[in-house]
N, C-alpha and C positions, 0 to 999 in steps of 0.2 A: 519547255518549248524546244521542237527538235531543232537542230540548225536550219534545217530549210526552212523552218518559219524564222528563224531573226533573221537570214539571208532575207528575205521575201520583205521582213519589216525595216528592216537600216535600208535597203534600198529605195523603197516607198520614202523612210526618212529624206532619203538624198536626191530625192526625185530624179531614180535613175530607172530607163526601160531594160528590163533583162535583155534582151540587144545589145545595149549599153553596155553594161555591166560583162556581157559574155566576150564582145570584142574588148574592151578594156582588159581582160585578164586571158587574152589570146587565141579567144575560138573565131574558128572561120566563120566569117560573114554568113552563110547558107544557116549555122547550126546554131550557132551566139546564142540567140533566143529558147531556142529549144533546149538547152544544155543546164543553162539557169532555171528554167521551166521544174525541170528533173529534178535540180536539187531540191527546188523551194518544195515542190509536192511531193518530196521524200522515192519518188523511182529510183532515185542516184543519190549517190554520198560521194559528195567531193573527196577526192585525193588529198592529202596534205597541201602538197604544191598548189592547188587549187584555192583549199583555204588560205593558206597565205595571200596569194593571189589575191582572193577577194578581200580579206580584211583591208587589203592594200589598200585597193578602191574604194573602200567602203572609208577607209579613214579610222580602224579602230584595232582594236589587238585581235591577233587570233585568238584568242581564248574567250574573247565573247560572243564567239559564237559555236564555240564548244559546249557540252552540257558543262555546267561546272561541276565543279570538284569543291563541296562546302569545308572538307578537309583543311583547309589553307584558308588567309583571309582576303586572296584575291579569289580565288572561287565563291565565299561570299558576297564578296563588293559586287560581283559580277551577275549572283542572283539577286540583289538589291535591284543592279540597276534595270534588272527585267523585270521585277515587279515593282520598279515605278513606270516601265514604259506600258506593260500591262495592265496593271492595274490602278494606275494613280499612285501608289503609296510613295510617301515624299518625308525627306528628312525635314524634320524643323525644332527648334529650340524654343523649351518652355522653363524662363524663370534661370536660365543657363545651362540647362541640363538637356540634350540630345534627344531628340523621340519620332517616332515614324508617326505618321497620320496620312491617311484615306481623303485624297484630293475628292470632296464632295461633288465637285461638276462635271464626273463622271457618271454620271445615272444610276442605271444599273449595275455597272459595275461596282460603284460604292456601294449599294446596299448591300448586296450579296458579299465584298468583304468587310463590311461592318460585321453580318449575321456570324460573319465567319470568325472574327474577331473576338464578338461578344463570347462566343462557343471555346473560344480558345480560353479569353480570360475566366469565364466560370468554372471551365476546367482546372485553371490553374489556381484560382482558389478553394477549390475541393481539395483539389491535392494538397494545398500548404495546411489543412487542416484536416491532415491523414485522413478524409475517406476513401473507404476500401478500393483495393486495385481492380475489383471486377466493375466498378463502375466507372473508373478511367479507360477501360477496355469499351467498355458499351458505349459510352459518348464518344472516341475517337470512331468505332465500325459507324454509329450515324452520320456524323460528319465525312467519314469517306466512302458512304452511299449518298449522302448527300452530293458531293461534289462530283461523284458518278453518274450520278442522275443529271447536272447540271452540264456534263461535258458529251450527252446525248443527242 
């Protein structure tokens, strides 16, 4: 998700008007709206100062709304926490042991990462049972036309 979309979405969260949000972090009354407008639809990338800025407002770190960096295990926490706001996917405990599962009351959105899910785990079972790499290659290229086709 580029920043102008979690820009676009913590705000929505905080039920703030890009108005809001743009005098909050110091644009002239005339332009506030417009300025935030930009980021969220990708025309502008806010300046550092700016991200800060909004994080301010927004109440969160700057770094989530950086792409992250999976490098690190705040760059993971931080794609976590976008795909629980995306997609449903939610930490929960089974028997004591940690596991992510697919918040169901999200419609369609659950289906499509269940599908995606199941695709994952059969892949991961082929490969624990050495089948050939050119067939790890072919299921990953469908699943990333697949998801290509879905972000059409």
């Amino acid at each position: 998700m580029a920043i102008g979309e979690r820009i676009k979405r913590i705000r929505n969260f905080r039920k703030l008007t890009q108005k809001d949000l743009g005098l909050a972090i110091g644009f002239d009354e005339n332009t506030a709206d417009v300025r935030v407008a930009q980021y969220e639809t990708g025309t502008r990338t806010p300046k550092e100062k700016y991200i800060n800025a909004i994080a301010a407002v927004l109440q969160i770190s700057p770094s989530a709304l950086s792409v992250p960096d999976i490098d690190n295990y705040i760059g993971v926490l931080q794609t976590l926490f976008a795909l629980e706001d995306i997609y449903g996917l939610k930490i929960n405990s089974i028997d004591g042991e940690l596991c992510l599962a697919l918040d169901k009351s999200i419609g369609t959105s659950y289906l499509t990462m269940f599908d995606m899910f199941s695709a994952w785990q059969t892949q991961s079972e082929k490969l624990k049972n050495n089948y050939p790499k050119i067939e790890a290659e072919h299921t990953r290229a469908a699943l990333d036309a697949r998801w290509q086709d879905q972000q059409k």
